[in-house]
PDB file with one MODEL, atoms N, CA, C and O in Angstrom:
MODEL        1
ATOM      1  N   UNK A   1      23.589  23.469   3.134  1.00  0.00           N
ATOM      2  CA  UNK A   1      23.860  24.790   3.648  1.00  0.00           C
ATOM      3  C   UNK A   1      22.913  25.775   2.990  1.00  0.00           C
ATOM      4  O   UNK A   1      22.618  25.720   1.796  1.00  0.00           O
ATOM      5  N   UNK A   2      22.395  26.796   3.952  1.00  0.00           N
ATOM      6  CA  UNK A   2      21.507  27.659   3.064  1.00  0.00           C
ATOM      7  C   UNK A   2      22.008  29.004   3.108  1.00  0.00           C
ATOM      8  O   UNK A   2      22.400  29.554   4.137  1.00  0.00           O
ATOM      9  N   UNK A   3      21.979  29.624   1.731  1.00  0.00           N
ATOM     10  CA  UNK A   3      21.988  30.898   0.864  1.00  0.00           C
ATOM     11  C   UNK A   3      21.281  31.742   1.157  1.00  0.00           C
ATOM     12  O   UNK A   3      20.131  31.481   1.510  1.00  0.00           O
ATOM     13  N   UNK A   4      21.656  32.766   1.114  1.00  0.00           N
ATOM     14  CA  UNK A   4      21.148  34.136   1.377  1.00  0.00           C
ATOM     15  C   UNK A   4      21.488  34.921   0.806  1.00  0.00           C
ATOM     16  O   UNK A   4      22.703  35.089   0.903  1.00  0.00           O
ATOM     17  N   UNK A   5      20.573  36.119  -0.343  1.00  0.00           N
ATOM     18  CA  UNK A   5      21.348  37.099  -0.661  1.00  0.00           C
ATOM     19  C   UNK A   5      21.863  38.115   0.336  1.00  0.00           C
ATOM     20  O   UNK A   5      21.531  37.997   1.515  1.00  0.00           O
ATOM     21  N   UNK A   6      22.573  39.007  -0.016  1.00  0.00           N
ATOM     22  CA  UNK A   6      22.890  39.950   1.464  1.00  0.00           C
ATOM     23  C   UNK A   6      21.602  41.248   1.210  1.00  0.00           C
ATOM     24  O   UNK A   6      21.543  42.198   1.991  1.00  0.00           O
ATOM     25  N   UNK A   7      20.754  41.128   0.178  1.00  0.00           N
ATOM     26  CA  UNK A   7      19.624  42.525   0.139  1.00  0.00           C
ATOM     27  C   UNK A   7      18.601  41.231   1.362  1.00  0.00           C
ATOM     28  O   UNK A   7      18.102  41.872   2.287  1.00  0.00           O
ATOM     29  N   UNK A   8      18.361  40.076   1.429  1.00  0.00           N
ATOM     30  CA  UNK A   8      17.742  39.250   1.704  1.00  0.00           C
ATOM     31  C   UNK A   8      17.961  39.399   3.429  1.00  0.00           C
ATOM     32  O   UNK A   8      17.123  39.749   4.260  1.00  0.00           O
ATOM     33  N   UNK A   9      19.647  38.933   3.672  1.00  0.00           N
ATOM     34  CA  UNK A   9      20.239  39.754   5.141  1.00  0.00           C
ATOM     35  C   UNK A   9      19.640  40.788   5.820  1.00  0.00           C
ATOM     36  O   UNK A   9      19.141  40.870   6.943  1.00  0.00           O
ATOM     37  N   UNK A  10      19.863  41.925   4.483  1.00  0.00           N
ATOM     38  CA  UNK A  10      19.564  43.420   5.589  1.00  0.00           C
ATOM     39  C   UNK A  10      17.846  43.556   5.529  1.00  0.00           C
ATOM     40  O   UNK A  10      17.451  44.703   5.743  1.00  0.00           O
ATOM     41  N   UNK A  11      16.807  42.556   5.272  1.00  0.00           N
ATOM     42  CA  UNK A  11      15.576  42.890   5.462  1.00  0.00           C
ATOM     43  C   UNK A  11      14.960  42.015   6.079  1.00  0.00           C
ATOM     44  O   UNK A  11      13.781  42.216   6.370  1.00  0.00           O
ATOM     45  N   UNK A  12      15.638  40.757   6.453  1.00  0.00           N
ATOM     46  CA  UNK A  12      15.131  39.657   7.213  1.00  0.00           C
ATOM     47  C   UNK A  12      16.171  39.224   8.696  1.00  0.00           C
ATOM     48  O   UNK A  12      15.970  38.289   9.471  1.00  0.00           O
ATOM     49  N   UNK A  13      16.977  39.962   8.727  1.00  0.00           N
ATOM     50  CA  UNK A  13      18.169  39.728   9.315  1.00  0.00           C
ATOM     51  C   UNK A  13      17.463  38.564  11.352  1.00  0.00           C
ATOM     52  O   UNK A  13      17.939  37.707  12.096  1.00  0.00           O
ATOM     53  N   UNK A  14      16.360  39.277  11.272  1.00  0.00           N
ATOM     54  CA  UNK A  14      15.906  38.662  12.550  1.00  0.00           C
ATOM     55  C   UNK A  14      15.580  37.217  12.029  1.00  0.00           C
ATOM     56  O   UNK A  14      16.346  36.269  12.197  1.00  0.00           O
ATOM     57  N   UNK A  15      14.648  37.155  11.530  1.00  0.00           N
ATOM     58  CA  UNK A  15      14.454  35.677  11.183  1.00  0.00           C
ATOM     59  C   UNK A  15      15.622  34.766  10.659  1.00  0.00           C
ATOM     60  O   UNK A  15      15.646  33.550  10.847  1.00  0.00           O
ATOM     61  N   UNK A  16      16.624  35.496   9.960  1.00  0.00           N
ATOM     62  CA  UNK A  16      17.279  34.186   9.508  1.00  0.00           C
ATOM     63  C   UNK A  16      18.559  34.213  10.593  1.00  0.00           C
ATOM     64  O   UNK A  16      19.402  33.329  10.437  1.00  0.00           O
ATOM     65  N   UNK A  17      18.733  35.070  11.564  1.00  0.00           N
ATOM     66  CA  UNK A  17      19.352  34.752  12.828  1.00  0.00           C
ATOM     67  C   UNK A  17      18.534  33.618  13.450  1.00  0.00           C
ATOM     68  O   UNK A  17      19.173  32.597  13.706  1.00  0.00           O
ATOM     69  N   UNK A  18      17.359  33.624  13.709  1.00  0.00           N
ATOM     70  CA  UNK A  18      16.706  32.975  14.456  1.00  0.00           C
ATOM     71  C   UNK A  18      16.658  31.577  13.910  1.00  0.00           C
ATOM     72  O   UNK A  18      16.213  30.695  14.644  1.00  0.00           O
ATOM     73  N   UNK A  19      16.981  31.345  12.961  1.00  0.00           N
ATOM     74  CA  UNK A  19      16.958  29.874  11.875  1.00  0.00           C
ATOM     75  C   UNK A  19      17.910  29.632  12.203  1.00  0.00           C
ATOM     76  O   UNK A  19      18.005  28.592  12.855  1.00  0.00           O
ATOM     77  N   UNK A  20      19.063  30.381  11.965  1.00  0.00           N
ATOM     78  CA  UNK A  20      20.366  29.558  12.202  1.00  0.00           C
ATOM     79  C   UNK A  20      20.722  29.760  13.626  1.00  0.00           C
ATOM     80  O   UNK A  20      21.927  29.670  13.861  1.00  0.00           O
ATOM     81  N   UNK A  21      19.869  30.037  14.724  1.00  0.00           N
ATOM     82  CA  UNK A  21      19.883  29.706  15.902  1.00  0.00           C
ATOM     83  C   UNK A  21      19.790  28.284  16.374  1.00  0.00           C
ATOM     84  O   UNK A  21      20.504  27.543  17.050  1.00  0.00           O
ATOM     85  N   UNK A  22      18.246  28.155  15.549  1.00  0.00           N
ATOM     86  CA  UNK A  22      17.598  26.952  15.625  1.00  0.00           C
ATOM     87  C   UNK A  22      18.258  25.724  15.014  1.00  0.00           C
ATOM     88  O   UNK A  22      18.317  24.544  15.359  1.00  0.00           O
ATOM     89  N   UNK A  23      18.788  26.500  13.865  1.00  0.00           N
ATOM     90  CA  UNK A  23      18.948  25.056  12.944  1.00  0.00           C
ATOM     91  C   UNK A  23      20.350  24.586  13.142  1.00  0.00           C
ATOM     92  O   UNK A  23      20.706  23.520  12.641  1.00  0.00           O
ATOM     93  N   UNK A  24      21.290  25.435  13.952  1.00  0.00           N
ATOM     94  CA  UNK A  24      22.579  25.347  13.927  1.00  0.00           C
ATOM     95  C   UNK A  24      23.270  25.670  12.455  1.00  0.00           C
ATOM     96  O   UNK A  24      24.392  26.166  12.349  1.00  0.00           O
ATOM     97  N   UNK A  25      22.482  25.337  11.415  1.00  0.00           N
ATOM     98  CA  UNK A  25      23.565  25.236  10.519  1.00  0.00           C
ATOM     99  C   UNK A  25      24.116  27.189   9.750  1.00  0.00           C
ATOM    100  O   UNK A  25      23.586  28.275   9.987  1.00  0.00           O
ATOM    101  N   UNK A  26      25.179  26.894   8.957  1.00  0.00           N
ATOM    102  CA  UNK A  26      26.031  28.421   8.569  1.00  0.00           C
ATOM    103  C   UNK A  26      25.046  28.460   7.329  1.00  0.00           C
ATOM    104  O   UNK A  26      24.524  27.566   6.663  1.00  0.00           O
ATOM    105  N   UNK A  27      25.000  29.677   7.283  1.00  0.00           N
ATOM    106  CA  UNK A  27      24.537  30.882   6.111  1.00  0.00           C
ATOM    107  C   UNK A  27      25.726  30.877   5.213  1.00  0.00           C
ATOM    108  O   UNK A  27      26.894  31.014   5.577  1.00  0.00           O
ATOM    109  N   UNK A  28      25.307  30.708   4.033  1.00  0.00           N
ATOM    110  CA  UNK A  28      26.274  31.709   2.842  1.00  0.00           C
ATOM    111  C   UNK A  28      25.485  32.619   2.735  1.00  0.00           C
ATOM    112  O   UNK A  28      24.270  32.435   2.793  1.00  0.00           O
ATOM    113  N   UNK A  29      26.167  34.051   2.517  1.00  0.00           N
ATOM    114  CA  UNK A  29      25.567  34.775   2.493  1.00  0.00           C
ATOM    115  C   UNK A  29      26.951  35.537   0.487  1.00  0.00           C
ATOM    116  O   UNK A  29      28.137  35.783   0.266  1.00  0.00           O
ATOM    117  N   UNK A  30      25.648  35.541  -0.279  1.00  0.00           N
ATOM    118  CA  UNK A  30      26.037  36.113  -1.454  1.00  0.00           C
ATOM    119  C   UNK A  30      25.788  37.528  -1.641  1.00  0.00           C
ATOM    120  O   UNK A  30      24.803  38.018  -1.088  1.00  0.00           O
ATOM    121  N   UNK A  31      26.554  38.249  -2.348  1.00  0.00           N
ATOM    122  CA  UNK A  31      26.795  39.456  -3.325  1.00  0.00           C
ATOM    123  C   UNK A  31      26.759  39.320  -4.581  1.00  0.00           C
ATOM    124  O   UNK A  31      27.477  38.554  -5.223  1.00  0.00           O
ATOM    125  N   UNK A  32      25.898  40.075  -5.034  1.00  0.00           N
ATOM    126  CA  UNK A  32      26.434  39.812  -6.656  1.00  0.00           C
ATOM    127  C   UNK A  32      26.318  38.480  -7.372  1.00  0.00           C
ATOM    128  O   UNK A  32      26.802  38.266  -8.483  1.00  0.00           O
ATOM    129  N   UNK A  33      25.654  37.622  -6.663  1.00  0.00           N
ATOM    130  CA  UNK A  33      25.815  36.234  -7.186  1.00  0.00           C
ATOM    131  C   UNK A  33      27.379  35.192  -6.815  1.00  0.00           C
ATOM    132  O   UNK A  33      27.755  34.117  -7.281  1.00  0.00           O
ATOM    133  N   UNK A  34      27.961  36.090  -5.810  1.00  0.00           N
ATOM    134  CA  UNK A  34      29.098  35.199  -5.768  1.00  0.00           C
ATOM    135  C   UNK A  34      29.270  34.962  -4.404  1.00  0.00           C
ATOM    136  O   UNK A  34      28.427  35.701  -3.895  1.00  0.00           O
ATOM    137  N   UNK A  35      29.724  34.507  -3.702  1.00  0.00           N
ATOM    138  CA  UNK A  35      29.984  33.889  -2.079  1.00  0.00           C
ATOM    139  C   UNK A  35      30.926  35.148  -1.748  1.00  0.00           C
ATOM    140  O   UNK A  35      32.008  35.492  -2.224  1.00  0.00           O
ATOM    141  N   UNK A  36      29.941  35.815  -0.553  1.00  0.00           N
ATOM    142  CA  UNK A  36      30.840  36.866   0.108  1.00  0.00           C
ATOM    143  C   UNK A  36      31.301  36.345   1.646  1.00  0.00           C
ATOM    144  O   UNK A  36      32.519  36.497   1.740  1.00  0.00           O
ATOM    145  N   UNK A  37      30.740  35.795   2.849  1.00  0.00           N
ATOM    146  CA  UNK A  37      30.883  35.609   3.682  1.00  0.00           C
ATOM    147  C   UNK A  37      29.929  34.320   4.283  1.00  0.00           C
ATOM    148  O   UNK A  37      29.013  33.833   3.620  1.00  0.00           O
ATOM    149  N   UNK A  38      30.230  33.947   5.378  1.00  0.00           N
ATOM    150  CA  UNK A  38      29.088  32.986   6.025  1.00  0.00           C
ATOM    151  C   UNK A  38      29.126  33.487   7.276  1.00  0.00           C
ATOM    152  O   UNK A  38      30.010  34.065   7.907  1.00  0.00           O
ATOM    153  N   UNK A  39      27.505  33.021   7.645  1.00  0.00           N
ATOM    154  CA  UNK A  39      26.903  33.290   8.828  1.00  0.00           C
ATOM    155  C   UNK A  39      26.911  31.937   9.885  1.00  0.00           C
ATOM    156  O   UNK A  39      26.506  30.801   9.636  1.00  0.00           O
ATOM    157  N   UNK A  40      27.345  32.312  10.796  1.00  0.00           N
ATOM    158  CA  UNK A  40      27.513  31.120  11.367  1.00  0.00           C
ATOM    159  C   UNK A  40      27.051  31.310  13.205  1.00  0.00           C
ATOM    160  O   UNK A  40      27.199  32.458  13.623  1.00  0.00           O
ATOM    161  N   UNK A  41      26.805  30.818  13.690  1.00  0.00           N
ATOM    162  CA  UNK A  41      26.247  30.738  15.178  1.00  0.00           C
ATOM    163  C   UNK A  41      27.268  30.998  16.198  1.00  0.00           C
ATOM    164  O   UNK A  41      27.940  29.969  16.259  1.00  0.00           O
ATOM    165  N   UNK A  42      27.725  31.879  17.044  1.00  0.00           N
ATOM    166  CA  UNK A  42      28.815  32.557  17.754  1.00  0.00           C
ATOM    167  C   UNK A  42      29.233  31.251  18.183  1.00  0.00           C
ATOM    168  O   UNK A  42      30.171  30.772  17.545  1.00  0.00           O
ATOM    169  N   UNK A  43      28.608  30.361  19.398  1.00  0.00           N
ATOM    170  CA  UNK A  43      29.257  28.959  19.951  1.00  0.00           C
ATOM    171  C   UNK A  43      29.889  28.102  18.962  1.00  0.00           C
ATOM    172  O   UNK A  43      30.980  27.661  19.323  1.00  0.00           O
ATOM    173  N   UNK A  44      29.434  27.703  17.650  1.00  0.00           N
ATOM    174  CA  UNK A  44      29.768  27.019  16.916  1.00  0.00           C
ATOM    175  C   UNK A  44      31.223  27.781  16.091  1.00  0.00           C
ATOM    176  O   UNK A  44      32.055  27.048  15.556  1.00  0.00           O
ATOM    177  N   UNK A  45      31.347  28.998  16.084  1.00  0.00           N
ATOM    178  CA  UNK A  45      31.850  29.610  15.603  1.00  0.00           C
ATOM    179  C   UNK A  45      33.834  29.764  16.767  1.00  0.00           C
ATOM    180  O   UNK A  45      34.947  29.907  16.260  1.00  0.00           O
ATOM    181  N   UNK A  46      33.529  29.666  18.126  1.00  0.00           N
ATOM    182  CA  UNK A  46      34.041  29.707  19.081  1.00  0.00           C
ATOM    183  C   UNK A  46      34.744  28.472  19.475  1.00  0.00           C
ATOM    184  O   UNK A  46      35.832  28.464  20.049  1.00  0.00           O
ATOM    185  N   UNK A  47      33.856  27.105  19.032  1.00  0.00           N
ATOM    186  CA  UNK A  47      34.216  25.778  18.822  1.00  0.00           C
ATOM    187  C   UNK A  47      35.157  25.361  17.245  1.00  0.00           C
ATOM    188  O   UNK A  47      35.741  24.295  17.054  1.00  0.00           O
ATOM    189  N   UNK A  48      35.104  26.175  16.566  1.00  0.00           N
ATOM    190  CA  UNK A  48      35.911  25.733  15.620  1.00  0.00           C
ATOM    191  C   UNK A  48      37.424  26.562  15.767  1.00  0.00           C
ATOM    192  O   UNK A  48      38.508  26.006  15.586  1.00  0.00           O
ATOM    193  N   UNK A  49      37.251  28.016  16.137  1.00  0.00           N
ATOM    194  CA  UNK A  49      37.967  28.674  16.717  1.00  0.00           C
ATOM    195  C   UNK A  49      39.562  27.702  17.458  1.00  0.00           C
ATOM    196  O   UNK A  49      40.754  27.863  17.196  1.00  0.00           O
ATOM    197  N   UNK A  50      38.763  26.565  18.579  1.00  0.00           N
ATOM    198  CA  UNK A  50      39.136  25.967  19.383  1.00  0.00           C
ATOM    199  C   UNK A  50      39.670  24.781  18.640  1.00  0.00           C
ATOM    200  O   UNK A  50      40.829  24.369  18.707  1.00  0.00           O
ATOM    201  N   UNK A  51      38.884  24.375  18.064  1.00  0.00           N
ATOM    202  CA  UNK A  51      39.759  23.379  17.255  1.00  0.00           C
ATOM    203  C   UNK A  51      40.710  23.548  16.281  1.00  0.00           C
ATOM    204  O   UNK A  51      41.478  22.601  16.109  1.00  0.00           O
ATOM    205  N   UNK A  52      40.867  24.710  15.478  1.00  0.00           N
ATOM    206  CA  UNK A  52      41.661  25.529  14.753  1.00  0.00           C
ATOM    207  C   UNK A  52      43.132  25.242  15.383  1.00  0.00           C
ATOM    208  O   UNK A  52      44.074  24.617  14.897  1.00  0.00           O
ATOM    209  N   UNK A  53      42.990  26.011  16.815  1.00  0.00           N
ATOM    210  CA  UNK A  53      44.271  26.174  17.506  1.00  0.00           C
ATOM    211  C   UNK A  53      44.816  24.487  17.818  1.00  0.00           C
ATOM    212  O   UNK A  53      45.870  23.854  17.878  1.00  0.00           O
ATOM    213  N   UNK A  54      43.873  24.348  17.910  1.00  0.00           N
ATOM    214  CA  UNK A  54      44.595  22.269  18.182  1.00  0.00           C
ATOM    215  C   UNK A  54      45.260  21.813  17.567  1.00  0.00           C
ATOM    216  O   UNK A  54      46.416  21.408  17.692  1.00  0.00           O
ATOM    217  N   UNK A  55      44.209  21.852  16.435  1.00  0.00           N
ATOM    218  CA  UNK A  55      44.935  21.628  14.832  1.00  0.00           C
ATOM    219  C   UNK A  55      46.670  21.933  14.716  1.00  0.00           C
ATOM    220  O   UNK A  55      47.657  21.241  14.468  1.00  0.00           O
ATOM    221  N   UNK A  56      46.371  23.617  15.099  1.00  0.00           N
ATOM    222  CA  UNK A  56      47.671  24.366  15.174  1.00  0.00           C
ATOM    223  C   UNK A  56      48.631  24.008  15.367  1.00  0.00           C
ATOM    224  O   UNK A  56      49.633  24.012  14.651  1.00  0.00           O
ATOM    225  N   UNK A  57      48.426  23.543  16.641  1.00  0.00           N
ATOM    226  CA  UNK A  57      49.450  23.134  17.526  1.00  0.00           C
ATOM    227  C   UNK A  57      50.147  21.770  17.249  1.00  0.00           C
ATOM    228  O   UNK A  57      51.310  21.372  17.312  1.00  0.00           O
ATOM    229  N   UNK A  58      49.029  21.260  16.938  1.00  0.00           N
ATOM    230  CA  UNK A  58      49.441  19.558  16.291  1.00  0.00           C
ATOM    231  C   UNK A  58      50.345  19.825  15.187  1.00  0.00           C
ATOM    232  O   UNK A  58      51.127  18.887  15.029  1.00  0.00           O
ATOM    233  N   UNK A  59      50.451  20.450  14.651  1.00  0.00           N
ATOM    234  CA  UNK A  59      50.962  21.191  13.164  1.00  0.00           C
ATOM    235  C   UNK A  59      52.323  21.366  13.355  1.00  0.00           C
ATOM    236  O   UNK A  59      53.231  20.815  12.732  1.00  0.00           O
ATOM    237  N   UNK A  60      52.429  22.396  14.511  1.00  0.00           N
ATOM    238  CA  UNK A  60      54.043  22.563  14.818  1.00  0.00           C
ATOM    239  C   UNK A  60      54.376  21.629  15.528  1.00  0.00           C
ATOM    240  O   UNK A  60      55.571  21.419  15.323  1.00  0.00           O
ATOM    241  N   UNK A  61      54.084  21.132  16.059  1.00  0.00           N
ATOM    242  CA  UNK A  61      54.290  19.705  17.245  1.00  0.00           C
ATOM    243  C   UNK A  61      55.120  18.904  15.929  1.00  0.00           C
ATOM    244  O   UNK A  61      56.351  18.912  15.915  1.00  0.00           O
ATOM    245  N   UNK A  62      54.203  18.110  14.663  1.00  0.00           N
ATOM    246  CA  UNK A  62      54.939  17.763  13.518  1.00  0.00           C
ATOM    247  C   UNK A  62      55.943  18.526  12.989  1.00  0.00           C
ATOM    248  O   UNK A  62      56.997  17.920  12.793  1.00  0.00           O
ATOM    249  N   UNK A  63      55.915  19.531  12.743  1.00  0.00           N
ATOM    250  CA  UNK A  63      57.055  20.351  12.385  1.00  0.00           C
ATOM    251  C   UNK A  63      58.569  20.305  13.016  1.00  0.00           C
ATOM    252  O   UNK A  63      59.741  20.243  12.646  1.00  0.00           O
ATOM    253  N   UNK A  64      58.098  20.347  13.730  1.00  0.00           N
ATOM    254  CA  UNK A  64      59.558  20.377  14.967  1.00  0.00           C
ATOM    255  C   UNK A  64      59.790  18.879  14.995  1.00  0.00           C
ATOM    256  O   UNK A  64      60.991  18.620  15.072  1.00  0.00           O
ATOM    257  N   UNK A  65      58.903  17.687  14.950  1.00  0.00           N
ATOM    258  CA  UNK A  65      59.742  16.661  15.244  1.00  0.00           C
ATOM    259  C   UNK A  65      60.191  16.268  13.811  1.00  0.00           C
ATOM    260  O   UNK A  65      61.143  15.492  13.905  1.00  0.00           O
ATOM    261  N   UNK A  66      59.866  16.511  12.553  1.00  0.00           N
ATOM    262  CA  UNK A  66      60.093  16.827  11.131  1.00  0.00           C
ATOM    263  C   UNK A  66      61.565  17.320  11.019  1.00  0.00           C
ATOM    264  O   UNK A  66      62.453  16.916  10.269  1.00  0.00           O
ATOM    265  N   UNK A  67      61.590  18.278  11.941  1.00  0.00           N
ATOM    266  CA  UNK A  67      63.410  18.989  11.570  1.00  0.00           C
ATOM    267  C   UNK A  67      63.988  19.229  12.823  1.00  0.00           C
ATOM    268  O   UNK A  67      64.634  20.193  13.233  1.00  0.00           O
ATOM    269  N   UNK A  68      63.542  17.876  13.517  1.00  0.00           N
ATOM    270  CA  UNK A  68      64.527  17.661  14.558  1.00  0.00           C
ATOM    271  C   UNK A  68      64.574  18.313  15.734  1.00  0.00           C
ATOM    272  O   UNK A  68      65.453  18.152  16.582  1.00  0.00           O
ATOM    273  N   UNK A  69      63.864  18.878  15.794  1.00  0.00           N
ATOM    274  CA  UNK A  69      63.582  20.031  17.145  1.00  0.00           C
ATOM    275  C   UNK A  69      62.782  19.229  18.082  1.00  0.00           C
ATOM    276  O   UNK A  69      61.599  18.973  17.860  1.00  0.00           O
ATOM    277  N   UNK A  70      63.403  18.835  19.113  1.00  0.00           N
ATOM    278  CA  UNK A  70      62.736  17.860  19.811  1.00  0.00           C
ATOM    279  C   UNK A  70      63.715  17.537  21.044  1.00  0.00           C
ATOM    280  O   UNK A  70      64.888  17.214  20.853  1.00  0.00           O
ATOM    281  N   UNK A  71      63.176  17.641  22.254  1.00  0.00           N
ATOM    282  CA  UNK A  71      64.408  16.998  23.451  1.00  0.00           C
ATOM    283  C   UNK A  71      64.018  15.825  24.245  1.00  0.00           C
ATOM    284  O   UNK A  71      62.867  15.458  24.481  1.00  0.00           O
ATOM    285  N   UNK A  72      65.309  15.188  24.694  1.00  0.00           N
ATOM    286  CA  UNK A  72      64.527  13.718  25.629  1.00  0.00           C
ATOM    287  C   UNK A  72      63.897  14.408  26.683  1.00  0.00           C
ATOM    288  O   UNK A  72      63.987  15.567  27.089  1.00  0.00           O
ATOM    289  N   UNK A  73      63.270  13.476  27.015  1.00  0.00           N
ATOM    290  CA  UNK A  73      62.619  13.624  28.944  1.00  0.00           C
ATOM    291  C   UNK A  73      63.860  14.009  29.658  1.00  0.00           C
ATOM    292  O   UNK A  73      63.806  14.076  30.886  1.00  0.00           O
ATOM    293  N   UNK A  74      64.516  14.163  29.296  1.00  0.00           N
ATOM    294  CA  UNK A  74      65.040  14.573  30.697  1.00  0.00           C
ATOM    295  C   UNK A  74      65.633  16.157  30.178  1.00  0.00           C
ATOM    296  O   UNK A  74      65.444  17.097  30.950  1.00  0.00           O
ATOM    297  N   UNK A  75      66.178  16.348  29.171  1.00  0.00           N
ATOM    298  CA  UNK A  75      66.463  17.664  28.478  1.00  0.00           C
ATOM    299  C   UNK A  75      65.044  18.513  28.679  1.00  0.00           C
ATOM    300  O   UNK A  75      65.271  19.720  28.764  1.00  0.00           O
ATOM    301  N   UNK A  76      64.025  18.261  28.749  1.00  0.00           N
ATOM    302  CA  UNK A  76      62.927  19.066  28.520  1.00  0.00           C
ATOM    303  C   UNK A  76      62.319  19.183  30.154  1.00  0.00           C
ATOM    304  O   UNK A  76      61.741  20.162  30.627  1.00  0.00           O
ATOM    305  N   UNK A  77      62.656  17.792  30.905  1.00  0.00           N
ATOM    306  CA  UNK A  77      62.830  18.398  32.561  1.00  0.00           C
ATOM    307  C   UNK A  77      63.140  19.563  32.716  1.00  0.00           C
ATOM    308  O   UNK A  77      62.454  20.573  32.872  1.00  0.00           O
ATOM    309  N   UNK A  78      64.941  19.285  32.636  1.00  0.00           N
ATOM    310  CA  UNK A  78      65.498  20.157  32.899  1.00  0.00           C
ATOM    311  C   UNK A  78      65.092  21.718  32.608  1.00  0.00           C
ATOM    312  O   UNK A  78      65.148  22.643  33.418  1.00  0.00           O
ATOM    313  N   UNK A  79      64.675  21.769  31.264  1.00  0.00           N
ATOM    314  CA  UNK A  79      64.192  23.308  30.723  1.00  0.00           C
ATOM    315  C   UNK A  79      63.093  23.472  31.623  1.00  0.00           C
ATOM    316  O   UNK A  79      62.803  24.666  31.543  1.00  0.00           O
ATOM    317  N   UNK A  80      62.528  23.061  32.222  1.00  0.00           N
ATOM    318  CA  UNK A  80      60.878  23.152  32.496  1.00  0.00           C
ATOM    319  C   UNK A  80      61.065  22.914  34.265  1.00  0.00           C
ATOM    320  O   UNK A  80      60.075  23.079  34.978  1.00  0.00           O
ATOM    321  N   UNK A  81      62.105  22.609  34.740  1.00  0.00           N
ATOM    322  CA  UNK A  81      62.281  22.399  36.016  1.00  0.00           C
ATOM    323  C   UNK A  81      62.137  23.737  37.012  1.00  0.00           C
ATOM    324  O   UNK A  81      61.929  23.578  38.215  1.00  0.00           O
ATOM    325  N   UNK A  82      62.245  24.870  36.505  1.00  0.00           N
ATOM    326  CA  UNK A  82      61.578  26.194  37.446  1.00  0.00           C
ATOM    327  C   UNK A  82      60.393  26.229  37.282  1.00  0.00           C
ATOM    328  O   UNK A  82      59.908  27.269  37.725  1.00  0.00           O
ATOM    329  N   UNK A  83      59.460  25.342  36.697  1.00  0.00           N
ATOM    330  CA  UNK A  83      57.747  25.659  36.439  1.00  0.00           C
ATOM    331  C   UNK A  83      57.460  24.712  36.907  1.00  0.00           C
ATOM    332  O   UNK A  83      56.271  24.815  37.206  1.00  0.00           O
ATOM    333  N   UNK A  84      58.091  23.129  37.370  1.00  0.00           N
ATOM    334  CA  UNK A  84      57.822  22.176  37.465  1.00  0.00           C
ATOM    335  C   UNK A  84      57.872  21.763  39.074  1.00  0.00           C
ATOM    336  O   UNK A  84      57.413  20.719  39.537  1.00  0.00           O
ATOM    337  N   UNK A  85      58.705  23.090  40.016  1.00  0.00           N
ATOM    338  CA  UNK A  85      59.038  22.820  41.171  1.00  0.00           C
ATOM    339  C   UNK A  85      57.547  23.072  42.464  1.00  0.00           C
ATOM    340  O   UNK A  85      57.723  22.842  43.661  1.00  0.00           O
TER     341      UNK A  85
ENDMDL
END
């Protein structure tokens, strides 16, 4: 992964957009010597976004069958049978 100071950011900001266009890969971008943020490519950024929520969802999906929150096929018909008609 490549580093960037942020004085480095605000005077090159075109070129190292254009790198991590090219190169796909995320920017750290430092302050002070310490990790302030990363730069990362909007699509790639939009794709993790997307997988985030999957994740998510998979998450409570376990949760609920964890503490029992869960109905048969036919209980969950039934709930779902005005969307299902």
């Amino acid at each position: 992964m490549k580093t960037e100071l942020v004085t480095t950011l605000k005077r090159q900001a075109t070129k190292i957009l254009a790198d991590l266009h090219l190169t796909k890969e995320p920017v750290l971008i430092t302050e002070h010597g310490k990790p302030s943020a990363y730069l990362v490519d909007f699509h790639d950024f939009d794709l993790m976004q997307d997988r985030m929520r999957i994740l998510e969802g998979i998450a409570r999906g376990e949760r609920a069958v964890f503490e029992r929150r869960v109905f048969t096929e036919a209980e969950a018909e039934e709930k779902m049978s005005k969307w299902l008609k």
